[in-house]
MARLOVEX-58347 format. One record per residue (C-alpha): x, y, z. Coordinates in Angstrom, 1 decimal, padded with zeros to 4 digits. Each point is the difference from the previous one (the first is absolute). Layout:
BEGIN
@xx: X&yy: Y&zz: Z $
...
This chain:
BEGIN
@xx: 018.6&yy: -067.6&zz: 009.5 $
@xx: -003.5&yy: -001.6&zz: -001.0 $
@xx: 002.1&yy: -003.4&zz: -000.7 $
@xx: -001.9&yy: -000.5&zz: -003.2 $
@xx: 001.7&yy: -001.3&zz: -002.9 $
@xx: 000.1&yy: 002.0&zz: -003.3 $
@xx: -002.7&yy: -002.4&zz: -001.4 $
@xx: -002.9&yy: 001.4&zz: 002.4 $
@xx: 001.3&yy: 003.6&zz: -001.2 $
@xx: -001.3&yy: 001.4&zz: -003.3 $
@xx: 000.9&yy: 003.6&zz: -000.9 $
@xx: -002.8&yy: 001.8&zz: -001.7 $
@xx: 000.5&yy: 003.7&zz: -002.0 $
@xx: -002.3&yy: 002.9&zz: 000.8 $
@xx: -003.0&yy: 000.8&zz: -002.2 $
@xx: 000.5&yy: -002.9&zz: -002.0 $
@xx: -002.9&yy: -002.9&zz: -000.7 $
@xx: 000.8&yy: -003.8&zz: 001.8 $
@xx: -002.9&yy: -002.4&zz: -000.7 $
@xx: -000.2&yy: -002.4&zz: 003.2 $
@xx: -002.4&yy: -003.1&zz: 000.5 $
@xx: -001.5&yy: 000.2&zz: 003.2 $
@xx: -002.5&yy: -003.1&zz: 001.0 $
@xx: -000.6&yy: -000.6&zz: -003.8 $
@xx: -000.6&yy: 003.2&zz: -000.8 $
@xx: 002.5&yy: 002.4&zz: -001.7 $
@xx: 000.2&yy: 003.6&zz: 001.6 $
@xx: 002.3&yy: 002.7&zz: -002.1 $
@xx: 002.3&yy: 002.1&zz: 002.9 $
@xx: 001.4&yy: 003.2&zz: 000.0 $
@xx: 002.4&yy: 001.6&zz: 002.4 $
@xx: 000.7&yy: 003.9&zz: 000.6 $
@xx: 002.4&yy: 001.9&zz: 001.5 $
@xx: -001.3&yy: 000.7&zz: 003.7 $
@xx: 002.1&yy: 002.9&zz: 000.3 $
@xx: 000.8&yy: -001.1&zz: 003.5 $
@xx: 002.8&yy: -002.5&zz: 001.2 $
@xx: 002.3&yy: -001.6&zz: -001.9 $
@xx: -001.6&yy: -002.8&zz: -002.8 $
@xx: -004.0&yy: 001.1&zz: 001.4 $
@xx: -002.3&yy: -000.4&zz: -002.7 $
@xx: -003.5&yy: 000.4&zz: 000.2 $
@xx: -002.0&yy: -002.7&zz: -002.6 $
@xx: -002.3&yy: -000.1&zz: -002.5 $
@xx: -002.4&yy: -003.4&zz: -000.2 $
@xx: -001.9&yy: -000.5&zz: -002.9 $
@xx: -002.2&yy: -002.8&zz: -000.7 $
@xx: -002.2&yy: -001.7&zz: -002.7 $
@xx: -003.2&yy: 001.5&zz: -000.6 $
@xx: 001.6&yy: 003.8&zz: 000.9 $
@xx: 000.0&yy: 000.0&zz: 003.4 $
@xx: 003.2&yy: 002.2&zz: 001.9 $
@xx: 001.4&yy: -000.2&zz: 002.8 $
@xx: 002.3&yy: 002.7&zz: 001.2 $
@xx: 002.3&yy: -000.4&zz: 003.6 $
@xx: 002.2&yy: 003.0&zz: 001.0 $
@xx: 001.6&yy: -001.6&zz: 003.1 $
@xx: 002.0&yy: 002.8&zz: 001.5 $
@xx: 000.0&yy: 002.8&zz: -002.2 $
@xx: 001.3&yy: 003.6&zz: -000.8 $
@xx: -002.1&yy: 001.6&zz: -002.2 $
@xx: 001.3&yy: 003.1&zz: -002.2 $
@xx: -001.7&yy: 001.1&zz: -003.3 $
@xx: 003.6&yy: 000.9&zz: -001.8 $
@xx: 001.2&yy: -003.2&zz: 000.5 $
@xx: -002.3&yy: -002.7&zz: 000.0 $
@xx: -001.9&yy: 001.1&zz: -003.0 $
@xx: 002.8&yy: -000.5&zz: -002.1 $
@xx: -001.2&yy: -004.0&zz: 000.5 $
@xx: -002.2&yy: -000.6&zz: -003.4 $
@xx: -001.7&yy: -002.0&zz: 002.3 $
@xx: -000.8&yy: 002.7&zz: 002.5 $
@xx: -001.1&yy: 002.0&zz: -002.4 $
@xx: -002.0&yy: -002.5&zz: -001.5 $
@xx: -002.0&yy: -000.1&zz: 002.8 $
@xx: -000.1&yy: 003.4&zz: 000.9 $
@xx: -001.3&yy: 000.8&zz: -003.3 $
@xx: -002.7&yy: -002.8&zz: 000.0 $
@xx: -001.1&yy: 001.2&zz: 003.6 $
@xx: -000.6&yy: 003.3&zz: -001.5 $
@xx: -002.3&yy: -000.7&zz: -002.9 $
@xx: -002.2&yy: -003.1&zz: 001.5 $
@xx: -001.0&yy: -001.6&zz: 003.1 $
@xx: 002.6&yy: -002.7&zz: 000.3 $
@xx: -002.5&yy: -003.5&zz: 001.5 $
@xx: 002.7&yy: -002.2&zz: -000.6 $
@xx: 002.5&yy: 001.3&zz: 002.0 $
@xx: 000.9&yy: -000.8&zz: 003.3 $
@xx: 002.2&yy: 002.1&zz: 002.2 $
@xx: 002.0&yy: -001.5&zz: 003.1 $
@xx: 001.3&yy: 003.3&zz: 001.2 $
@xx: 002.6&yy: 000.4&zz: 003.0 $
@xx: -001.7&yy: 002.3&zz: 002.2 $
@xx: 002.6&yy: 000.0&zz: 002.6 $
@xx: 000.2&yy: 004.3&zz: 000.0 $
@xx: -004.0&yy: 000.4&zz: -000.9 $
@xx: -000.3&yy: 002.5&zz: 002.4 $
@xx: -000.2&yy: 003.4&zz: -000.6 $
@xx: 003.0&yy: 000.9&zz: 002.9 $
@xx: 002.3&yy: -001.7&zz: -002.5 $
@xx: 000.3&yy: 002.8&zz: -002.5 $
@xx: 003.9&yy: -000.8&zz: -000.9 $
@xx: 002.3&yy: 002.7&zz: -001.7 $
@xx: 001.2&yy: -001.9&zz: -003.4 $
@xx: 002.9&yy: -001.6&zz: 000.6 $
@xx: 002.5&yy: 002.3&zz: -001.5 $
@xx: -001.0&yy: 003.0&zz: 002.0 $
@xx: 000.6&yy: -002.3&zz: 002.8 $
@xx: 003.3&yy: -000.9&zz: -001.0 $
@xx: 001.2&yy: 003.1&zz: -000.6 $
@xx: -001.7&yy: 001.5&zz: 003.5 $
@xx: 002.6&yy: -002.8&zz: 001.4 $
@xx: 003.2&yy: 000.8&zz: -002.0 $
@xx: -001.0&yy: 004.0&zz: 000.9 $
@xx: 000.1&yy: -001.3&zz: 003.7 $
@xx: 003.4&yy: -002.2&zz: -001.1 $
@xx: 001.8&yy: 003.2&zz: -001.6 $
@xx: -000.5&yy: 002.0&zz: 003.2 $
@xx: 001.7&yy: -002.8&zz: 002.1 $
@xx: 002.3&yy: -001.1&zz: -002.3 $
@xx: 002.0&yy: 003.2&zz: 000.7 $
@xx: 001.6&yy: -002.0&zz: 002.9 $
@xx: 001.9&yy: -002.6&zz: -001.8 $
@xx: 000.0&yy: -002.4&zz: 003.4 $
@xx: -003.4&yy: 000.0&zz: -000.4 $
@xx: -001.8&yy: -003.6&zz: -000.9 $
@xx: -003.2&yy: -000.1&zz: -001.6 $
@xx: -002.4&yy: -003.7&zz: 000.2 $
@xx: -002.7&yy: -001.3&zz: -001.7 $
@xx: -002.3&yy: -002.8&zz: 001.4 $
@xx: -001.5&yy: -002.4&zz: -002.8 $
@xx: -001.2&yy: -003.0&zz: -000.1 $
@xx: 001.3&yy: -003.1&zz: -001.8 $
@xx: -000.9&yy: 001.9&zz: -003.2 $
@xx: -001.4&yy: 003.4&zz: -000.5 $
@xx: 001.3&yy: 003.7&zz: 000.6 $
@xx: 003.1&yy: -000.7&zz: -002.6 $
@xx: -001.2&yy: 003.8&zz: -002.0 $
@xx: 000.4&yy: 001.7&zz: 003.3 $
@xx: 003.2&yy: -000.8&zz: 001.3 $
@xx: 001.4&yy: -000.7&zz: -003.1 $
@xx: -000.8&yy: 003.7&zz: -001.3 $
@xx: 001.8&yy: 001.5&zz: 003.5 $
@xx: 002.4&yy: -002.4&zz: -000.9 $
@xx: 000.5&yy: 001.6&zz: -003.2 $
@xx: -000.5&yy: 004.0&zz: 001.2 $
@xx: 003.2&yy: -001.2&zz: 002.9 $
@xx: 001.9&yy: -002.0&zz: -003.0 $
@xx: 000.2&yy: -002.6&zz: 002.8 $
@xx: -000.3&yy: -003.7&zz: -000.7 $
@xx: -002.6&yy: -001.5&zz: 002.1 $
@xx: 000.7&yy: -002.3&zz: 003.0 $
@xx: -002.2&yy: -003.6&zz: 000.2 $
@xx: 000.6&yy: -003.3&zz: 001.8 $
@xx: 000.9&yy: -003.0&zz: -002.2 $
@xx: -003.8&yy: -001.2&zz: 000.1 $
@xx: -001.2&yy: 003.1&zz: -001.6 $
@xx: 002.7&yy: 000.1&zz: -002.0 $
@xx: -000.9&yy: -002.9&zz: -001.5 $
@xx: -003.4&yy: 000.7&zz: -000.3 $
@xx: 000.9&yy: 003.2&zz: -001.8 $
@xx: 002.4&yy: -001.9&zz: -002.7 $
@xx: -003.3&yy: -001.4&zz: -000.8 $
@xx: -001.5&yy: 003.0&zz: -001.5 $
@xx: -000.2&yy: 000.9&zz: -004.0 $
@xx: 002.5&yy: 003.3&zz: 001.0 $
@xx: 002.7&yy: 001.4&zz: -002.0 $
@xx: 003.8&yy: -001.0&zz: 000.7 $
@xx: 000.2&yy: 003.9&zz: 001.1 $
@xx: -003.2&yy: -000.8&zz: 002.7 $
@xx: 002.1&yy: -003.1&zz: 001.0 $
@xx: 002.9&yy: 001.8&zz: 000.8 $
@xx: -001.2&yy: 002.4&zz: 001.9 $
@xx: -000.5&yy: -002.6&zz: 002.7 $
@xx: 002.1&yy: -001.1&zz: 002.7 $
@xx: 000.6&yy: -002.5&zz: 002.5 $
@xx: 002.9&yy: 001.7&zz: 002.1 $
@xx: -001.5&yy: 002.5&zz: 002.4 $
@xx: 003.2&yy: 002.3&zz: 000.2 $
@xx: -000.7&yy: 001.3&zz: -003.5 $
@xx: -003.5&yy: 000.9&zz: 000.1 $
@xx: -001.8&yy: 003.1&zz: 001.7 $
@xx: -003.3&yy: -001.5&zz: -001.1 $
@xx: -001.1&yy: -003.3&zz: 001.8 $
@xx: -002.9&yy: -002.3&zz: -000.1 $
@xx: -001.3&yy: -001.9&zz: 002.3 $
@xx: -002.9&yy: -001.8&zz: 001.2 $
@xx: -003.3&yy: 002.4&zz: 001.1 $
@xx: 000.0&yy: -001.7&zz: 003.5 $
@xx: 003.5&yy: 001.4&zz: 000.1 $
@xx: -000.8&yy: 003.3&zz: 000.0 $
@xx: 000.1&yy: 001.6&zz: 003.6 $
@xx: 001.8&yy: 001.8&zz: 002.3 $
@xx: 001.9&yy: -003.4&zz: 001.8 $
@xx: 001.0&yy: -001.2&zz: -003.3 $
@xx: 001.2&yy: 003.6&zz: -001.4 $
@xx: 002.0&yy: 000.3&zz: 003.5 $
@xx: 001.8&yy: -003.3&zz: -000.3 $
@xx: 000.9&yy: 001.2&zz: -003.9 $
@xx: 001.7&yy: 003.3&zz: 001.1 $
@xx: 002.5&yy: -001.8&zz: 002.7 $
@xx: 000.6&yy: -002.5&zz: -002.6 $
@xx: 000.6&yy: 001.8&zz: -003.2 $
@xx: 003.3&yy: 002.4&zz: -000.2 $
@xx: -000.4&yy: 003.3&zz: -000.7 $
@xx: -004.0&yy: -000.1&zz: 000.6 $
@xx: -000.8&yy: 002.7&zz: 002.3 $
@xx: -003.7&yy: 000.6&zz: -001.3 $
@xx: -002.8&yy: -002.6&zz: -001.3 $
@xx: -003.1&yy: 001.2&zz: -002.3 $
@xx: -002.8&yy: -002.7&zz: -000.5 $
@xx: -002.4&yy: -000.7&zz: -002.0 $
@xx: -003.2&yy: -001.8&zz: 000.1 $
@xx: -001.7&yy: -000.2&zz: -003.3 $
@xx: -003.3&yy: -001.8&zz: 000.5 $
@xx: -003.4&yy: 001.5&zz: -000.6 $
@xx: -001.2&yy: -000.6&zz: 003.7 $
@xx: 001.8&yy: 002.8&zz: 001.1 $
@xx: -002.1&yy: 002.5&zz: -002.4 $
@xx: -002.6&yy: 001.8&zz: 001.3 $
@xx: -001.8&yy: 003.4&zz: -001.1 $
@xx: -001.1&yy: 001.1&zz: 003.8 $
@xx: 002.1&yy: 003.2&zz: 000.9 $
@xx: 000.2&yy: -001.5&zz: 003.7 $
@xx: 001.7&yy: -003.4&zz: -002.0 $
@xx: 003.1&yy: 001.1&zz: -002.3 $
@xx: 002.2&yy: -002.1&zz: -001.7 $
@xx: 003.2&yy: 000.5&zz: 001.5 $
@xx: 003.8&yy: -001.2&zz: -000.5 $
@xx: 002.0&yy: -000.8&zz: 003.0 $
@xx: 003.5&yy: 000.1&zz: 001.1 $
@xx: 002.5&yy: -000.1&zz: 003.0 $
@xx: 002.7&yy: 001.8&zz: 000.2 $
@xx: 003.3&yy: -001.8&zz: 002.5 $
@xx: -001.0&yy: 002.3&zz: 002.4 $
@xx: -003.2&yy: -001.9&zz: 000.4 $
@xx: -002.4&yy: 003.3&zz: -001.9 $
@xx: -002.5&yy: -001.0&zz: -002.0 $
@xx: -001.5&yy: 001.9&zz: -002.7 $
@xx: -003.8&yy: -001.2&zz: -001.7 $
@xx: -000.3&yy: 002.4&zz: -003.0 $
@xx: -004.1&yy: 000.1&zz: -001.6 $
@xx: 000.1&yy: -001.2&zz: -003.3 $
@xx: -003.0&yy: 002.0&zz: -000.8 $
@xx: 001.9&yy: 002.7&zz: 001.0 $
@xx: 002.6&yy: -001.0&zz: -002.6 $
@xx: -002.6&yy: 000.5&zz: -002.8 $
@xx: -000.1&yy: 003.8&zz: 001.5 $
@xx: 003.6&yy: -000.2&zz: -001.2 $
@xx: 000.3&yy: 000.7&zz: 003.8 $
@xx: 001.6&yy: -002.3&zz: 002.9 $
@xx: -001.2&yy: 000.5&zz: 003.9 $
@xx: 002.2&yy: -002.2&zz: 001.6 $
@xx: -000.4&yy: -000.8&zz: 003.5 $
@xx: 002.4&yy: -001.1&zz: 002.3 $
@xx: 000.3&yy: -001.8&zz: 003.3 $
C-alpha cells in the first residue's frame, strides 16, 4: 500500500537494544509496546554521554501491563529514587484534559458486549463497528467472540489485518463474505443513519442495525453530555442508550 520495497522495511522486536548511526553519531533504540493499535510502540533514545530520550506517540497507559517492560520499569524505578536531568520526555498529550477521565478499556468492552447480549436476543439483529484503517480490532473482535460470529471486513482491511502478528485462530475468525457475519466493520465515516438504512434493505434477514462508534471524542463526564449507542430499527425508531448509564449496569434508552 506504501509501495516501498522490502529493502526500506526493517522489522525491529520490542524491548530489545538496536545501535543506529545517526549524523556520525551512534544512538542505542528501544521500542515498547504502546498498548494501543496494532505494531505502536513507544521508543526509547539513548545517547553518548547519558542523555534519554523517551517518545510515547499515541499511547495507552495501564500499570498491569506496561510494567511488565524491563524497560518501563527501569524507568519507573529510576524516576522514583532520583531526579532524572537527562531525560527527555516527548509525551502525546492529545487527552491532557481533565474531562477525558476514560473507563480502562476492558470495562469498556464489556459495558459494549453487556449492551450486545441484550440485542443479540433478536438473531436479525446486526451489530457495526466503525474503525479506522487500523485500531479497535479488541473490541469487535471480543463481541465477535461473545456472538461466536466471524467478523465481516472489505478486502482492504482484510489485507491490512493478515498483516498482524495474530494467531491462525485470530485469522480465522475473519471474514470477507458479509452473509456469514453478524459483526461488521467498517469505516468511522460510515457510521450513520443513511448508511445503516441502505444496509438493512440490502442485507437478507436484517431487520435491526446496532452501531458503534468507538472513538474517545465521544466521551465526556458532563451529566448533560452522555455517551450513548445508537440504533434504527426498520420502522425508522431510533434508540441512543447513555453509556454512563451502562456503568450503572442500567440502560435509559430513548426513542424517536
Amino acid at each position: 500500500k506504501l509501495k516501498l520495497t522490502g529493502t526500506c522495511i526493517v522489522p525491529l522486536q520490542l524491548e530489545k537494544m538496536y545501535e543506529i548511526s545517526v549524523g556520525g553519531a551512534k544512538v542505542e533504540v528501544v521500542l515498547m509496546d504502546a498498548n494501543h493499535c496494532p505494531g505502536a510502540v513507544c521508543i526509547l533514545f539513548s545517547f553518548a554521554g547519558g542523555k534519554k530520550v523517551f517518545h510515547t506517540g499515541d499511547f495507552r497507559w495501564t500499570n498491569d501491563l506496561c510494567l511488565k517492560s524491563p524497560t518501563y520499569r527501569s524507568l519507573a524505578s529510576t524516576g522514583a529514587t532520583s531526579n532524572i536531568r537527562n531525560l527527555t520526555v516527548y509525551l502525546d498529550t492529545t487527552y491532557c484534559q481533565a474531562e477525558y477521565d476514560f473507563p480502562s478499556q476492558n470495562s469498556v468492552i464489556q459495558d459494549v458486549i453487556s449492551v450486545v447480549g441484550m440485542e443479540a436476543r433478536d438473531e436479525s439483529v446486526l451489530f457495526i463497528f466503525g474503525a479506522y484503517t487500523i485500531g479497535k480490532e479488541r473490541l469487535f473482535m471480543a463481541v465477535a467472540e461473545y456472538l461466536e460470529s466471524k467478523v465481516y471486513v472489505d478486502n482492504t482491511r482484510w489485507r491490512t489485518m493478515l498483516c498482524f502478528d495474530w494467531s491462525v485462530k485470530e485469522q480465522a475468525q475473519l471474514t470477507k463474505e458479509a452473509e456469514r457475519s453478524r459483526v461488521w466493520v467498517v469505516n468511522m465515516n460510515q457510521i450513520n443513519f443513511n448508511y445503516i438504512e441502505n444496509l438493512q434493505k440490502k442485507k437478507r434477514g436484517c431487520q435491526r442495525v446496532v452501531a458503534f462508534l468507538p472513538t474517545g471524542w465521544t466521551h465526556s463526564n458532563s451529566k448533560n453530555s452522555p455517551n450513548k449507542y445508537t440504533s434504527k430499527n426498520q420502522n425508522g425508531h431510533e434508540t441512543e442508550t447513555s453509556s454512563k448509564s451502562m456503568n450503572n449496569n442500567s440502560l435509559h434508552a430513548r426513542h424517536k
